[in-house]
N, C-alpha and C positions, 0 to 999 in steps of 0.2 A: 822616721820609724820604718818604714821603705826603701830600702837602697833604691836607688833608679838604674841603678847597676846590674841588676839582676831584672829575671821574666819569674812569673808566676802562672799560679792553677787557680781556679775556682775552689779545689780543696784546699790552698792554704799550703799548699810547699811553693818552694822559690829557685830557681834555677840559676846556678852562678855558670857563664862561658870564660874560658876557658877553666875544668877541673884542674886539681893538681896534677893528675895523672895525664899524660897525652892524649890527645884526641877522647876524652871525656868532659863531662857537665858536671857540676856538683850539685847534691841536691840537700835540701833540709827542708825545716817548716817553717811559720811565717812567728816575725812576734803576736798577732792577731789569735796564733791556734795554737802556740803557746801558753799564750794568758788565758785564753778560754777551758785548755784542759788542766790547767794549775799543774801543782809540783809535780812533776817528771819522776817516778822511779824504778821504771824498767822499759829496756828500748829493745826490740825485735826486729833485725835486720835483716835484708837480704844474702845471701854467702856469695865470696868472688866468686865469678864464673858462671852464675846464676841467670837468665835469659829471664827478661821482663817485657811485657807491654804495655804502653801508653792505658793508662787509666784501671790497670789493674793494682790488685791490693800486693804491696811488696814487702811488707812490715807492719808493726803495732807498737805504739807508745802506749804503757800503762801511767796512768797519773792517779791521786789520790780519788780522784772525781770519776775517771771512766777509762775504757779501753777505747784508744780510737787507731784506724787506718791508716797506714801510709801509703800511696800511691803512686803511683809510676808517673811522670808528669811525661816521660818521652820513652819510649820501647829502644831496646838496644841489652846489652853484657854490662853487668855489674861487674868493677874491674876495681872498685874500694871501699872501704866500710870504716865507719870511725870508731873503732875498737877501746877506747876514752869512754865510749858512752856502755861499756860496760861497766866499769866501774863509777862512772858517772854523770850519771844516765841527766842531773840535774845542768849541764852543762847545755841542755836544748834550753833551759829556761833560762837560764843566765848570756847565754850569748849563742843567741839562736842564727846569727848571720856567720860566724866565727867558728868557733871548738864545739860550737853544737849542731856541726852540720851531720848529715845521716851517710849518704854513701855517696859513689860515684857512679856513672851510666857510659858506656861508651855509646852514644846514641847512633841506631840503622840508618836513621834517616836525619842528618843535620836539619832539614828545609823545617820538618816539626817545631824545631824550637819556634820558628816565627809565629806559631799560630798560639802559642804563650803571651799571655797577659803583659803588660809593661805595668812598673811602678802606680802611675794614674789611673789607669784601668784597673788594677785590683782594686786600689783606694777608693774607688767609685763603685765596685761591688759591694764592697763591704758596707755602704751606703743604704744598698739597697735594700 
């Protein structure tokens, strides 16, 4: 339910290394913060070119249930956006590792990711 492939946030986004895009990260949300904001239908992105910081607010997922945050899990240039989740915004909830990912980061500082959750370490937050 966790790739171990990917780093995580205490918010519930997921960081895939290497993006599609060069020298970027991919970023989405977790199955965990999918299922808890139920169906997905409207996604707020950041625009390319866009300069983010680590733990700031980048975006908003509307679901039937509430409006929640998306967050920067690492600072750096938004260099992609998945333009799919305009027209189908449901596609976070159906394959949230996949075609429901949210944008891409060129991250300032690579060393950041390490301080990202692994696989186990989120699963044992969620614990908590």
């Amino acid at each position: 339910m966790y790739p171990d492939d990917l780093k995580y946030t205490s918010e519930h986004e997921w960081v895939r290394t290497p993006g599609e895009t060069e020298g970027s990260v991919r970023i989405g949300i977790t199955h965990f913060a999918q299922d808890a904001l139920g169906d997905i239908v409207y996604v707020s992105l950041p625009e390319v070119g866009d300069s983010v910081q680590a733990g700031d607010t980048c975006g908003e997922l509307e679901s039937t249930k509430s409006v929640s945050d998306v967050y920067a899990p690492v600072s750096g240039e938004i260099v992609a956006r998945n333009e799919a989740l305009d027209a189908t915004p449901e596609l976070v909830n159906t394959d949230p590792y996949g075609a429901g990912w949210l944008f891409e980061v060129a991250p300032s500082d690579e060393a950041a990711l390490d301080g990202l959750l692994d696989a186990a370490a989120y699963q044992e937050s969620l614990q908590g």
